[in-house]
N, C-alpha and C positions, 0 to 999 in steps of 0.2 A: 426238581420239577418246576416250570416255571406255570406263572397263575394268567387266567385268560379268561377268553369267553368262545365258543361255539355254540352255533347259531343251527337249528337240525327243522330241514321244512320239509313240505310233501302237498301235492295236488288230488282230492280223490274226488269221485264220482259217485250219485247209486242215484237210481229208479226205483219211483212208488209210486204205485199204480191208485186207480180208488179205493181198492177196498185196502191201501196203504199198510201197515207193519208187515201181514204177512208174506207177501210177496215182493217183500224188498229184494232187489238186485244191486250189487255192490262189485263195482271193479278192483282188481289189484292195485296195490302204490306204485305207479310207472319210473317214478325216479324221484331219490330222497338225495335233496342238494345241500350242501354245506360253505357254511360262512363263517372265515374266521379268520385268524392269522394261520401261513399256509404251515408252518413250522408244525404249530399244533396241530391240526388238522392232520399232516402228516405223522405223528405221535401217534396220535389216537386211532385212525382210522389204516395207517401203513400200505400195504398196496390193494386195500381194496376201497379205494381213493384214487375216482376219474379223475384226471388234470388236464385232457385234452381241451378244456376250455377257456382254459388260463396256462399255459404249460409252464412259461418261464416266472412264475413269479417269486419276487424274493422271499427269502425265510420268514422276514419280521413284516412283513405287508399283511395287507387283510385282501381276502377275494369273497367273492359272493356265486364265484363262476362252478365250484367244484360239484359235486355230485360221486356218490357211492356207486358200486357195481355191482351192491346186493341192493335188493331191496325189501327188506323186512324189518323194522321200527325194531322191536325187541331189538335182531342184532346191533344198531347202532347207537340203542339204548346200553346194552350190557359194556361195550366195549367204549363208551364214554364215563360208564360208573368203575371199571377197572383201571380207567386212567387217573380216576381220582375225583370228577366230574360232577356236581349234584346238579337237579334241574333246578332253575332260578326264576324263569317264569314260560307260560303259555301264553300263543294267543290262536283263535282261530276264523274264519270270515265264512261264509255262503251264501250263494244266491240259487232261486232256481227258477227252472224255466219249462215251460209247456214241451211236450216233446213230438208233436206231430209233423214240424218240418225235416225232422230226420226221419220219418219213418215209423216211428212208433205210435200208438195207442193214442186215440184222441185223452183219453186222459190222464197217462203216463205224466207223470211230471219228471225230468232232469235235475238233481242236483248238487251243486259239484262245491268242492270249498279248499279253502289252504290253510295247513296247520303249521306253526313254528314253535320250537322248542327249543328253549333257550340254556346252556349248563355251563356254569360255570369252574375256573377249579381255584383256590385261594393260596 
C-alpha cells in the first residue's frame, strides 16, 4: 500500500430564523470532492469516484477536480479508514448572510460554509 494524502471537502448550507436553534433548516451535502493523487483516490473510493472532471489524469498526478457519486460523509469516511486512512487534520470557513433578497423572512439569515478533511495513510 502506498502512503499519501486525500483531501475530503463539502459546501453546506442551513437557515436560522429569530427565534434561531429551533427552527433550524439544514440542506443535504450536494457534492463531497476529492483531492489527491488520482491512483489513490481510485483505491479508495473505486467506481464510485466521478472523474468526468478531470478524465484523463495520470496515475501518480494530483487533481483537485474529482468528486463522489454518494454523498454521505460517514460513507466516505468509513471507506478511507478501511484503506488504511486516519484523519490528520480539519479545517472549516463561514459566512452568512441576510436572506430577504431570495425570498425569504426579513429575518432569516443564510448560512453556508466549507469543510475539508484531510487523511492520510503512512
Amino acid at each position: 500500500r502506498k502512503w499519501g494524502y486525500i483531501t475530503i471537502g463539502y459546501r453546506g448550507s442551513y437557515t436560522i430564523g429569530r427565534e434561531a436553534q429551533a427552527d433550524a433548516k439544514f440542506r443535504r451535502v450536494a457534492r463531497i470532492t476529492v483531492c489527491g493523487k488520482t491512483a489513490l483516490a481510485k483505491e479508495v473510493f473505486g467506481e464510485t469516484l466521478n472523474e468526468s472532471r478531470d478524465p484523463d489524469r495520470p496515475p501518480e498526478r494530483y487533481t483537485a477536480r474529482y468528486y463522489l457519486k454518494f454523498n454521505f460523509l460517514e460513507q466516505a469516511f468509513d471507506r478511507l479508514s478501511e484503506a488504511g486512512f486516519r484523519m490528520a487534520a480539519c479545517s472549516s470557513t463561514g459566512t452568512c448572510a441576510f436572506a430577504p433578497e431570495q425570498g425569504g423572512p426579513a429575518d432569516d439569515k443564510i448560512w453556508t460554509s466549507y469543510t475539508e478533511y484531510v487523511f492520510c495513510r503512512d
